[in-house]
Backbone bond lengths (Angstrom), bond angles and torsions (degrees), N, CA, C in turn:
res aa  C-N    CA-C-N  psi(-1)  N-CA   C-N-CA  omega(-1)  CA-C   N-CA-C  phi
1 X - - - 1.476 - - 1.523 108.32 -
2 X 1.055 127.99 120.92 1.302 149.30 179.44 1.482 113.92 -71.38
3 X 1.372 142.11 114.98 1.463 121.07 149.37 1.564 119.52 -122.04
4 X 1.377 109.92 147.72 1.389 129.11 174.14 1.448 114.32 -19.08
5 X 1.728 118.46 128.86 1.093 140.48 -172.22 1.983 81.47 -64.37
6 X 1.345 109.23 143.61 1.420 124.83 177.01 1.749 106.88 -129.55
7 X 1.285 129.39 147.32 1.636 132.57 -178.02 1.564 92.07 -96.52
8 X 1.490 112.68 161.89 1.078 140.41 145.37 1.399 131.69 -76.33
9 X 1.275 97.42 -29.88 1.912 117.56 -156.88 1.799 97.08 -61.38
10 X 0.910 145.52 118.80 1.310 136.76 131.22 1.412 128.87 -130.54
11 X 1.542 128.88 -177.09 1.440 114.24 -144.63 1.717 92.91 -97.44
12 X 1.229 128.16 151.44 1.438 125.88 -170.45 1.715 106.45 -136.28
13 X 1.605 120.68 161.39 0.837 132.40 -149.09 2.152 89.82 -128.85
14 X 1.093 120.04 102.15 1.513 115.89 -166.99 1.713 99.51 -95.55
15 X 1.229 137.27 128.43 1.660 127.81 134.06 1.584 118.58 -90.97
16 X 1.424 95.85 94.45 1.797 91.58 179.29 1.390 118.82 80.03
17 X 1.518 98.26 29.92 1.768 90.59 158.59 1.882 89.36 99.45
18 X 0.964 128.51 -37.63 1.523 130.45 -165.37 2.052 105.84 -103.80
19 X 1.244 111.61 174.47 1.337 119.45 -174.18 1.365 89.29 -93.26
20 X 1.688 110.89 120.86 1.378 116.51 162.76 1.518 121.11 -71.15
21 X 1.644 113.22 157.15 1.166 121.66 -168.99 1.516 112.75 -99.72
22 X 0.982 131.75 -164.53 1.752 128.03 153.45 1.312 111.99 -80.37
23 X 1.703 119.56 -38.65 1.298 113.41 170.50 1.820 108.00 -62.03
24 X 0.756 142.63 -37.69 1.220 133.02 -179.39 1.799 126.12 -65.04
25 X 1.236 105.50 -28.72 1.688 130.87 -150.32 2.070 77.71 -103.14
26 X 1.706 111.89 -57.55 1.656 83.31 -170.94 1.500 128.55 -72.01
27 X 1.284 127.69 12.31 1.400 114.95 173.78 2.325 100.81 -100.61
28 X 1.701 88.68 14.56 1.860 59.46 160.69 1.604 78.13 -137.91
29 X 0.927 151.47 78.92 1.590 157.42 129.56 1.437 128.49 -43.04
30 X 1.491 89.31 -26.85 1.906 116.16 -151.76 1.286 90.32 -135.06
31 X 1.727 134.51 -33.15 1.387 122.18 -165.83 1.732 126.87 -66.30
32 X 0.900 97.64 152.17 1.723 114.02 -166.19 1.307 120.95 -114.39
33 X 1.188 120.50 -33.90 1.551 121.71 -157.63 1.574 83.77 -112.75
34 X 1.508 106.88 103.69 1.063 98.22 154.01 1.646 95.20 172.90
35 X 1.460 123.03 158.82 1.191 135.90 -155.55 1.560 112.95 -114.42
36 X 1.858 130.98 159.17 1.345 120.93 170.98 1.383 96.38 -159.08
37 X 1.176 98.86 -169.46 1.535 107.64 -178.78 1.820 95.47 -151.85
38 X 1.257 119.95 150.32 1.529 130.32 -171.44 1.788 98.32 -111.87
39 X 1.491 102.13 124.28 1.237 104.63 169.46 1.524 120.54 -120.91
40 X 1.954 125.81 151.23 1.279 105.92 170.20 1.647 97.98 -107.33
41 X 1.385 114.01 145.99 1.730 105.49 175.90 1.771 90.77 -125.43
42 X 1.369 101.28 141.27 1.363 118.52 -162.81 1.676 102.46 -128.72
43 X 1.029 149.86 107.81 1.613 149.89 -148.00 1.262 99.17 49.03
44 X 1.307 146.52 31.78 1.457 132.66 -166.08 1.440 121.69 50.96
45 X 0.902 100.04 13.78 1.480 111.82 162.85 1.871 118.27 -96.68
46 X 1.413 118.92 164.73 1.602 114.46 -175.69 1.620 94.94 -149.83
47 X 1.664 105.35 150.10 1.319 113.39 -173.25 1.807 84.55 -109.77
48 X 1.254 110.65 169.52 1.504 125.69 -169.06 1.949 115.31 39.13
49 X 1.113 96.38 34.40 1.464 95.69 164.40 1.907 137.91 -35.81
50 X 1.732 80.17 -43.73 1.153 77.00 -156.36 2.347 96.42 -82.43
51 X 1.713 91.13 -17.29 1.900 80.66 156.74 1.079 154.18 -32.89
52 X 1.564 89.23 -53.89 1.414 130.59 180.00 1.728 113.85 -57.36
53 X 1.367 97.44 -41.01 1.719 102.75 -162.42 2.039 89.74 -97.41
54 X 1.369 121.02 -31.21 1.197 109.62 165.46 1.744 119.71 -72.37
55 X 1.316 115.65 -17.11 1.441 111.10 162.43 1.594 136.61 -63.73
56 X 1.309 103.22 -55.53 1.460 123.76 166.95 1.626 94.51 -66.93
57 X 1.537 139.92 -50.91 1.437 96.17 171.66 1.492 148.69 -48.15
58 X 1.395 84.29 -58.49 1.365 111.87 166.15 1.855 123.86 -23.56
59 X 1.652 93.07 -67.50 1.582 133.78 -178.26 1.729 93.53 -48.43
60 X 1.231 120.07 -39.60 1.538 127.36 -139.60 1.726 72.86 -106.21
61 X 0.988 139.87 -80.62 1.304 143.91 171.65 2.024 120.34 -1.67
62 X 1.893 92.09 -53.77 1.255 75.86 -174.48 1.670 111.72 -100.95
63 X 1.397 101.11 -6.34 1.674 114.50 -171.93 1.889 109.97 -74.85
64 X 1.651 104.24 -45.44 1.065 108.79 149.24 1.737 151.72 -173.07
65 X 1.610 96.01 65.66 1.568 125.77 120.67 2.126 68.99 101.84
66 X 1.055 120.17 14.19 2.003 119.59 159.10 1.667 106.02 -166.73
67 X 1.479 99.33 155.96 1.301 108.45 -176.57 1.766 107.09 -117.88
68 X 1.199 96.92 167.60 1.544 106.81 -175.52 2.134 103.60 -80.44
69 X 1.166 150.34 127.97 1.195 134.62 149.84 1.182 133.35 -15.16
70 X 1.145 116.97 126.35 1.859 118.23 -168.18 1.512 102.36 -73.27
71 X 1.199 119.41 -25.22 1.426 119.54 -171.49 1.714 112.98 -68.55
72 X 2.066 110.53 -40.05 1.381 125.48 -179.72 1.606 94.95 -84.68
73 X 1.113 139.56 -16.60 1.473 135.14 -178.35 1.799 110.18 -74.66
74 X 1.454 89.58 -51.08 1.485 87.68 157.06 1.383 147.30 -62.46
75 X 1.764 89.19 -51.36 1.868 89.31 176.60 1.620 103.58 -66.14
76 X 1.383 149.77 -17.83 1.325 132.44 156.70 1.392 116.83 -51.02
77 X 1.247 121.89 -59.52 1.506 144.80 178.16 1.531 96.89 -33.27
78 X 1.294 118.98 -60.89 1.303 129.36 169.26 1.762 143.42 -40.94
79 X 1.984 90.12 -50.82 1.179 96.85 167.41 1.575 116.72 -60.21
80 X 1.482 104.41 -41.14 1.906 107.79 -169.34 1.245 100.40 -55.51
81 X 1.721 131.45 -67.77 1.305 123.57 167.73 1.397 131.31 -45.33
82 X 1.041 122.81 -2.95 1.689 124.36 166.18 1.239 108.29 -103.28
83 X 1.858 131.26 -3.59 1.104 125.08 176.55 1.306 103.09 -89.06
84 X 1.120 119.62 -29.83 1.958 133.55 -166.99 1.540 105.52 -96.90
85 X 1.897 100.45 -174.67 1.167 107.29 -158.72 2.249 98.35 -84.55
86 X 0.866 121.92 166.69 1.386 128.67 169.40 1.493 112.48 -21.31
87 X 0.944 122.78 -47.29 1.443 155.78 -139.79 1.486 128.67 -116.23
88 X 1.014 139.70 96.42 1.773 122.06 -146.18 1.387 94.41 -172.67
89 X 1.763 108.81 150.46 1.249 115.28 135.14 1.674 109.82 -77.97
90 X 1.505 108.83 175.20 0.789 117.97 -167.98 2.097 101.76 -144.69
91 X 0.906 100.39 108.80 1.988 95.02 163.39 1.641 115.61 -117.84
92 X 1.191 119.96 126.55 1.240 143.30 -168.93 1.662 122.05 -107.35
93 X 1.148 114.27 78.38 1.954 118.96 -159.13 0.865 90.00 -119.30
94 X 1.737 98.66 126.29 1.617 118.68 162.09 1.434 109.36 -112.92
95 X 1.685 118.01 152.87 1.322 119.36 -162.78 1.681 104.27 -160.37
96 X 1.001 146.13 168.67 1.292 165.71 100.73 1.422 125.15 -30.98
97 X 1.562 108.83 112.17 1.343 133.97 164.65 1.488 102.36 -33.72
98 X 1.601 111.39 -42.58 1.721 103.79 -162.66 1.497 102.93 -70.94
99 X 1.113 125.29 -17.58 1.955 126.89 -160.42 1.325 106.90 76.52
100 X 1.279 111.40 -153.62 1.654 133.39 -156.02 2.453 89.13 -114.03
101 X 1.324 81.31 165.32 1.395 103.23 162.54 1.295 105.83 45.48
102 X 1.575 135.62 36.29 1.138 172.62 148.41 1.540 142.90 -127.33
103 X 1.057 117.33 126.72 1.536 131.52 -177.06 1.218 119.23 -35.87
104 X 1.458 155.18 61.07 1.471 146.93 -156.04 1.603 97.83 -41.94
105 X 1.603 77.69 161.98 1.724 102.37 167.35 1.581 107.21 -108.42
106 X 1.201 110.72 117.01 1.799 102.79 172.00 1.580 96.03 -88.90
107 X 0.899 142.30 30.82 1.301 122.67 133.09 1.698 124.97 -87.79
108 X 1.456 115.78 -7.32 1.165 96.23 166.03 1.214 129.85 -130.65
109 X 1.854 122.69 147.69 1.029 124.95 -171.96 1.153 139.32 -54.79
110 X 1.649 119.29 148.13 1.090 109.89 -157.90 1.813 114.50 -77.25
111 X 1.182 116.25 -171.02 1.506 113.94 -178.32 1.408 100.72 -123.58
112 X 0.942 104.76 153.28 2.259 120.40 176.62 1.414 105.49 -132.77
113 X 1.360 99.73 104.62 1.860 95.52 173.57 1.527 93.89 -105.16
114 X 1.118 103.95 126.99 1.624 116.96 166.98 1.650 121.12 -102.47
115 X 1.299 114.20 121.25 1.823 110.80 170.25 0.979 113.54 -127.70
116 X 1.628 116.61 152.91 1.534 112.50 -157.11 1.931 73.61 -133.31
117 X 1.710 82.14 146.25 2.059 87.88 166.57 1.386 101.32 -157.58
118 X 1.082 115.74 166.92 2.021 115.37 168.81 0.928 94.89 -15.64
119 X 1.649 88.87 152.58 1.979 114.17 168.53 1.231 104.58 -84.01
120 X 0.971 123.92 179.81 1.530 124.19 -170.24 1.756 98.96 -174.78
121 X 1.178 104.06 122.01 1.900 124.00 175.60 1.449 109.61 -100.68
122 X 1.316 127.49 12.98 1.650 130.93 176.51 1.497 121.10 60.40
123 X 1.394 99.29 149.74 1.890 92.47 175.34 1.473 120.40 -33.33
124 X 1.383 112.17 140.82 1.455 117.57 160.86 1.482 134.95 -60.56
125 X 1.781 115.32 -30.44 1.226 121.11 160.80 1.746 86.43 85.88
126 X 1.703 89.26 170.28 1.601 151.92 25.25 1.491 89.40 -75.62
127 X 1.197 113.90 153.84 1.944 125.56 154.33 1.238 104.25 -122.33
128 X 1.505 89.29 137.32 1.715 105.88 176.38 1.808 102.93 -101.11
129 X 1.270 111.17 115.73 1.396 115.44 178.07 1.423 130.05 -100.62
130 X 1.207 140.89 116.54 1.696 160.57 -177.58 1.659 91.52 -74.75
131 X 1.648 90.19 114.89 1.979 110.69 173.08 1.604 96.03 -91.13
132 X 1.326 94.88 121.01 1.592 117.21 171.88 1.377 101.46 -112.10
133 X 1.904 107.20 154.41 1.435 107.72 170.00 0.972 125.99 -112.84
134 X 1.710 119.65 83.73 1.443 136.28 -177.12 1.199 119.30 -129.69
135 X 1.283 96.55 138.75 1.831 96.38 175.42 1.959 102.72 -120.95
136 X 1.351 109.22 127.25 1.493 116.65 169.84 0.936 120.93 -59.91
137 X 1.592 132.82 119.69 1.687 131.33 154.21 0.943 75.12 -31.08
138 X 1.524 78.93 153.35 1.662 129.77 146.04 1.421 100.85 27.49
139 X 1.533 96.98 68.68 1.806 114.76 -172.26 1.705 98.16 -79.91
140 X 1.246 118.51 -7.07 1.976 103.68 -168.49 1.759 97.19 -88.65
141 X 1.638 106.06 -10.40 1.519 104.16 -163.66 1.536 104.76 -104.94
142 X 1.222 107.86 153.93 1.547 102.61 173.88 1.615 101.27 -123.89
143 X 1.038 85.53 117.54 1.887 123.00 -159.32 1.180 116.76 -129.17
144 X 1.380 96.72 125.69 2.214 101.95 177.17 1.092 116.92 -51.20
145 X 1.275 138.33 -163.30 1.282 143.23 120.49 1.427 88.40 112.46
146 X 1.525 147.35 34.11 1.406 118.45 -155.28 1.809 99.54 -124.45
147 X 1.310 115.03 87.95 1.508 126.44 -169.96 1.111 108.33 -66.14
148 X 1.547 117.22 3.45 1.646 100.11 -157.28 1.596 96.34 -107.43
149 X 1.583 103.93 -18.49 1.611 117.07 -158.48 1.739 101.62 -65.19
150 X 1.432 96.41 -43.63 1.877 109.47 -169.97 1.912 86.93 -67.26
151 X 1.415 102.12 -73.81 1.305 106.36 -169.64 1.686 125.75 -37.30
152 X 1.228 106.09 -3.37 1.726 107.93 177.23 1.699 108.58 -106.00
153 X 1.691 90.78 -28.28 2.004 102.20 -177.45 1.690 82.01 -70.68
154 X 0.837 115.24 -75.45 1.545 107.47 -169.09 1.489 127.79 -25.18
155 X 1.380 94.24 -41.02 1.828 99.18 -172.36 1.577 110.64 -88.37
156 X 1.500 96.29 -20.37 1.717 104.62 170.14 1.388 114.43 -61.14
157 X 1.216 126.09 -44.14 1.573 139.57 -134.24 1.960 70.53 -112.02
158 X 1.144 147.99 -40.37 1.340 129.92 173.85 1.532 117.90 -52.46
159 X 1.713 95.63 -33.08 1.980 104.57 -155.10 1.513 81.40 -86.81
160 X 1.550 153.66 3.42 0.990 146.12 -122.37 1.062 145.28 -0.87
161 X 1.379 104.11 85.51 1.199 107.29 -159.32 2.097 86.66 -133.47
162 X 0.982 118.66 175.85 1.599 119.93 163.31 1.882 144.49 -79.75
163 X 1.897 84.12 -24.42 1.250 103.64 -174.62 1.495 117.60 -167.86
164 X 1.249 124.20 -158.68 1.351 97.33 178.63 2.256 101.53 -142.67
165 X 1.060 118.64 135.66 1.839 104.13 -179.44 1.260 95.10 -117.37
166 X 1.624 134.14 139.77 0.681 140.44 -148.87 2.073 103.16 -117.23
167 X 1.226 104.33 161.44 1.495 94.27 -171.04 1.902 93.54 -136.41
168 X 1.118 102.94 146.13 1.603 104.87 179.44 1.813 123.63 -100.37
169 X 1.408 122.44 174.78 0.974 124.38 -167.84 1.793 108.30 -43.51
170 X 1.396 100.03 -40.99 1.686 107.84 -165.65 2.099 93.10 -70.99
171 X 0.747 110.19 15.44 1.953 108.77 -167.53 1.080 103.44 61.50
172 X 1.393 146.99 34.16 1.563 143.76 172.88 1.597 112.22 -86.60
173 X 1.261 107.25 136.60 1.832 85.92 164.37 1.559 111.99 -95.36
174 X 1.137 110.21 173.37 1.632 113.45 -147.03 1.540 101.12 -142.81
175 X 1.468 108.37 -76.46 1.911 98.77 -176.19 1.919 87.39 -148.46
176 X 1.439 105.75 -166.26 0.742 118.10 -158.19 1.954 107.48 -127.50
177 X 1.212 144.54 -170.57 1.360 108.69 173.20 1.317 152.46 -82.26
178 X 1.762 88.88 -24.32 1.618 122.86 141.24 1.835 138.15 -126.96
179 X 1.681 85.07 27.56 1.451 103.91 -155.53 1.941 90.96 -113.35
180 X 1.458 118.60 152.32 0.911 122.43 141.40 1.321 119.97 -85.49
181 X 1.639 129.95 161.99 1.510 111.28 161.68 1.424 113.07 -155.81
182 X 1.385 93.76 145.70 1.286 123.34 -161.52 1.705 112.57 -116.22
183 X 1.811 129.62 138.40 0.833 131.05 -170.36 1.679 111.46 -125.71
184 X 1.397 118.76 172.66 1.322 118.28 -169.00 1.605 90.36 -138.09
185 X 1.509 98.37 135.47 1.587 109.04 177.28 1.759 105.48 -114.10
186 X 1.875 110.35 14.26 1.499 87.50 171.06 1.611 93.00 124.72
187 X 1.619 112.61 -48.83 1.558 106.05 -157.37 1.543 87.60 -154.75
188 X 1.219 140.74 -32.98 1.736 153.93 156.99 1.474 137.44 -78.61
189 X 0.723 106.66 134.35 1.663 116.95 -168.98 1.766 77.54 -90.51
190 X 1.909 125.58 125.69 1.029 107.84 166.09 1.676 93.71 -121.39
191 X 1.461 118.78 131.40 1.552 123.22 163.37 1.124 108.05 -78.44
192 X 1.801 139.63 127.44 1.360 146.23 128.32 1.844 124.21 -32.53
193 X 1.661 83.75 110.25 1.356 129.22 -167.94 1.412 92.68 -62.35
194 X 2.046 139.52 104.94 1.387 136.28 -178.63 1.176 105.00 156.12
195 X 1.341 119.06 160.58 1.367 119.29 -154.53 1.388 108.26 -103.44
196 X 1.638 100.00 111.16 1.381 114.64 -178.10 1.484 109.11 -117.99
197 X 1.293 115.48 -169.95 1.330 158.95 141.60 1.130 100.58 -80.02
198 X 2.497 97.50 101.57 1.797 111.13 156.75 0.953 106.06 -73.54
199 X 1.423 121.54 109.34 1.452 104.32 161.84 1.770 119.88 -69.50
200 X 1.436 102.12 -164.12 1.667 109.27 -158.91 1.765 88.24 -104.18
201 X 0.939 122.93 -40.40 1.412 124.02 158.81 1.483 109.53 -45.27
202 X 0.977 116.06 -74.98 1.547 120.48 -172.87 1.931 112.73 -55.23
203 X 1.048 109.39 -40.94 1.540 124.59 160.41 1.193 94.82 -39.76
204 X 1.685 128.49 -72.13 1.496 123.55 -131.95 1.678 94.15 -91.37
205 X 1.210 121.97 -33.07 1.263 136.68 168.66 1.714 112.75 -39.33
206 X 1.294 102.48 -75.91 1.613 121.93 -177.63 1.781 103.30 -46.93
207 X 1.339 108.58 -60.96 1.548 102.72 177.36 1.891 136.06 -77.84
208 X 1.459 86.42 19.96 1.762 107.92 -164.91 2.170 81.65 -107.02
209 X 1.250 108.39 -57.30 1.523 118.83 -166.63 1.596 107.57 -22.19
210 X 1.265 102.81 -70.16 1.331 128.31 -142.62 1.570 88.91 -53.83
211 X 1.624 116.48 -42.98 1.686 125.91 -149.54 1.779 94.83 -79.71
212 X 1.526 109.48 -20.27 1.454 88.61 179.25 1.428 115.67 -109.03
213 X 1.752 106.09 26.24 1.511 101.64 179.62 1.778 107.98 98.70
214 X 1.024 123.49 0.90 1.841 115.05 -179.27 0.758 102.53 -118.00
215 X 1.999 116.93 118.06 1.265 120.72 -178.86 1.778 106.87 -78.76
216 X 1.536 102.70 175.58 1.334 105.89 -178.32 1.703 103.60 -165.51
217 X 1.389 93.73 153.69 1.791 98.32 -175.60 1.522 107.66 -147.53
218 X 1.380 116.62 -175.31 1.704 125.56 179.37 1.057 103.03 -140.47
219 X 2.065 117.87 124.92 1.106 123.85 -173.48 1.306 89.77 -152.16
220 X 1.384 94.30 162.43 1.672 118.14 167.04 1.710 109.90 -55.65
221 X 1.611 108.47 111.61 2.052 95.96 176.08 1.652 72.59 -132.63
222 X 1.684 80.92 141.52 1.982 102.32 178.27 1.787 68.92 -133.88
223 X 1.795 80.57 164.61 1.946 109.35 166.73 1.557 103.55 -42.63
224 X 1.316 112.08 -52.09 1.724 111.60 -162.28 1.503 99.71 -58.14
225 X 1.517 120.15 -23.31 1.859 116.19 -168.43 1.764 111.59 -77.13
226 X 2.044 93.05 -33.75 1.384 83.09 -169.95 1.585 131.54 -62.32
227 X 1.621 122.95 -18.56 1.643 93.21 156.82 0.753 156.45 -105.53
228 X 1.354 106.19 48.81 1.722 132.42 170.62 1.531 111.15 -102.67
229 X 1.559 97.33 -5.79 2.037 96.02 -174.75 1.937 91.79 -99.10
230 X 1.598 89.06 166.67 1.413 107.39 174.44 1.239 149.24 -71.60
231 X 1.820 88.96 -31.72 2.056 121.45 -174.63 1.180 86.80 -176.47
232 X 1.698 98.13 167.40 0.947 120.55 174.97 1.420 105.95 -142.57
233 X 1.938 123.57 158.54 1.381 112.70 162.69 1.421 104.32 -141.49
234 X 1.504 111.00 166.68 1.526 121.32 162.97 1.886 104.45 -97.47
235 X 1.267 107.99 142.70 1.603 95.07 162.00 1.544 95.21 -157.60
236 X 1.653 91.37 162.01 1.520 109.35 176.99 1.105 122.29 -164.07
237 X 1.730 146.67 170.58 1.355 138.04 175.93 1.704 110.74 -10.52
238 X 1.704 106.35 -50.87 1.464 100.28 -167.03 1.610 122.23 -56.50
239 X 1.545 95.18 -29.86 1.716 98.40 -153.69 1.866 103.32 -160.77
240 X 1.122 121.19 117.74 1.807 117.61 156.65 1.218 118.02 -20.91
241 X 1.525 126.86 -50.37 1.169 110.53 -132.59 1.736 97.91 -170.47
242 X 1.409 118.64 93.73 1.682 110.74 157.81 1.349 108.25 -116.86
243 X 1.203 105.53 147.74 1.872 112.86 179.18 1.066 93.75 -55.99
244 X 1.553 96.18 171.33 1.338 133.77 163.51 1.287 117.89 -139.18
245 X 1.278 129.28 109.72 1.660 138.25 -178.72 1.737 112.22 -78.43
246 X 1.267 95.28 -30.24 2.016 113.65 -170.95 0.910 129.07 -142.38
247 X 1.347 139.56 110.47 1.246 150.32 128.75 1.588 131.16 -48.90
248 X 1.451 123.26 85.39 1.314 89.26 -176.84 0.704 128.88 71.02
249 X 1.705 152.43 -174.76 1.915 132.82 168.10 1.271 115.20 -54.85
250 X 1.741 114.48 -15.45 1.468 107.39 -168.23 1.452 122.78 -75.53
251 X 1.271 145.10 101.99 1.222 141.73 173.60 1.577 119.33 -71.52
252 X 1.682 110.25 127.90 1.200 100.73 176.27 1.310 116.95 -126.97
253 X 1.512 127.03 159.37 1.140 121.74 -172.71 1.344 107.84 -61.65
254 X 1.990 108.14 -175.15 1.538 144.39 177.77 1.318 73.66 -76.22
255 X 1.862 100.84 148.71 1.268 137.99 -173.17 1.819 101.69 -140.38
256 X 1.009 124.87 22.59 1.857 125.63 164.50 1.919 108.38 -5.86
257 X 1.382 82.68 -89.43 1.736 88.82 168.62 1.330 123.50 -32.43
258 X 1.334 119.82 -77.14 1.646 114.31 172.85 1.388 127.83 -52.72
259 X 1.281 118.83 -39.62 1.668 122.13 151.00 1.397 106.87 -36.77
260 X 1.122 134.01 -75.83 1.695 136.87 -149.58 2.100 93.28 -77.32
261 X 0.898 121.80 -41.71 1.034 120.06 166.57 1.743 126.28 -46.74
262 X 1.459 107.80 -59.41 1.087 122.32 169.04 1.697 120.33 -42.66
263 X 1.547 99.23 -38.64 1.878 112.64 -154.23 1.667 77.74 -110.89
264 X 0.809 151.18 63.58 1.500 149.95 -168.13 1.602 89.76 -174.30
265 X 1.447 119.30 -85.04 1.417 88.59 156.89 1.293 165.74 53.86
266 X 1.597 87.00 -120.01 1.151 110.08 163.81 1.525 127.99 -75.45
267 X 1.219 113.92 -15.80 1.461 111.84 -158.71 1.765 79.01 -93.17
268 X 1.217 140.07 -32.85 1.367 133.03 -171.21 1.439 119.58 -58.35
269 X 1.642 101.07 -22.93 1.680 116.60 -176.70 1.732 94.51 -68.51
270 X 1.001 122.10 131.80 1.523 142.48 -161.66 2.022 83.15 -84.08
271 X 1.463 94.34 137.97 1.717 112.16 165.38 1.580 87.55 -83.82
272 X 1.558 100.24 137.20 1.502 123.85 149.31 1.540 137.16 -95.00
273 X 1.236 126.67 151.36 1.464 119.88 177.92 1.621 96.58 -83.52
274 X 1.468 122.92 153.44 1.327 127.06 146.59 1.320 136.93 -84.71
């Protein structure tokens, strides 16, 4: 009697390289202080690698004062994707044994919970986006805990709108709630000049441009600039590049060119092994 070929592959939840337990997973249920980076792995391979492992250092550096080895950051990173299917998101959180609202111990090491789930290529768009006036702590870090990010998508997607871009004290717009964003003046990729979150997308993006010929710069864009620009996009781990039809009342045109530019790009940034 014969039965059906069955997979192994499914998506796993790592603490430190190993399959986490429930005892392990409930003392951060509630935790806050602590940092990640979002990855997509595509054949098990990842484009901006080497971001990724300078983020979580970095991140771990200033949150608390040592970082884990890029070499053990990886071979974890690794195991989760060799436990799963080809294909995965990927989230990468580092944290402290001590928790939040307590004094760390620099004697002890840090922790890496890694989870892998579907891949995901991001909305298709156009998105119409609601300008809020917020600026993120500790906007250079990408950090849990951020109630305000859901709580503005939420109130956007009520006012109907899709999402929400956020504008800072100076009236600049800045990022979006999990979006970077990026604008087109016609012939330039221009990034908004304010203190964000680089993402690793936007990293791999910005240094891909130049090699295929699309210039790009950083300037001050407030609401009053956008209708004089060409397009606009959101991007992030998921994706280069989704339109944007709206800002606010401001409607802006199809951006073709800057789309294909953007996702051109990216695809030039070389996949890595882990």
């Amino acid at each position: 009697m014969s039965t059906a070929a069955t997979t192994t592959e499914s998506f796993v939840t790592h603490l430190n390289g190993r399959p986490a337990t429930a005892d392990d997973l409930t003392p951060l249920a509630f935790a806050g202080y602590a940092h990640f980076t979002a990855i997509q792995v595509r054949d098990r391979r990842v484009r901006g690698l080497d971001l990724h492992l300078t983020r979580l250092r970095s991140a771990s550096q200033e949150l608390f004062g040592r970082a884990l080895p890029d070499d053990l950051v990886r071979s974890r990173l690794r195991a989760a994707v060799d436990a799963g299917p080809a294909d995965a998101s990927l989230t990468a959180t580092v944290h402290s044994p001590a928790g939040e609202f307590t004094l760390d111990d620099p004697g002890l090491e840090l922790d890496l919970l890694v989870r892998s789930a579907p891949p995901s290529d991001g909305p298709r768009g156009p998105l119409a986006l609601a300008t809020v006036a917020y600026e993120r702590p500790l906007a250079a870090l990408k950090h849990v805990g951020e109630i305000a990010k859901t709580y503005h998508l939420r109130r956007a997607v009520a006012d109907g709108f899709d999402d929400a871009a956020f504008v800072d004290r100076q009236g600049r717009l800045s990022e979006a709630t999990i979006w970077n964003l990026a604008f087109w003046d016609g012939e330039a990729v221009v990034w908004p000049r304010a203190d964000v979150l680089r993402g690793t997308m936007m990293s791999v993006v910005s240094r891909q441009l130049d090699g295929i010929g699309v210039p790009q710069r950083v300037e001050d864009v407030t609401p009053a600039d956008l209708p004089a620009l060409a397009g606009a996009v959101v991007l992030n781990s998921w994706t280069p590049g989704v339109p944007v039809h709206r800002i606010g009342d401001v409607e802006l045109p199809e951006a073709p060119r800057f789309l294909d530019a953007l996702h051109r790009a990216h695809a030039t940034e070389p996949l890595t092994a882990l």
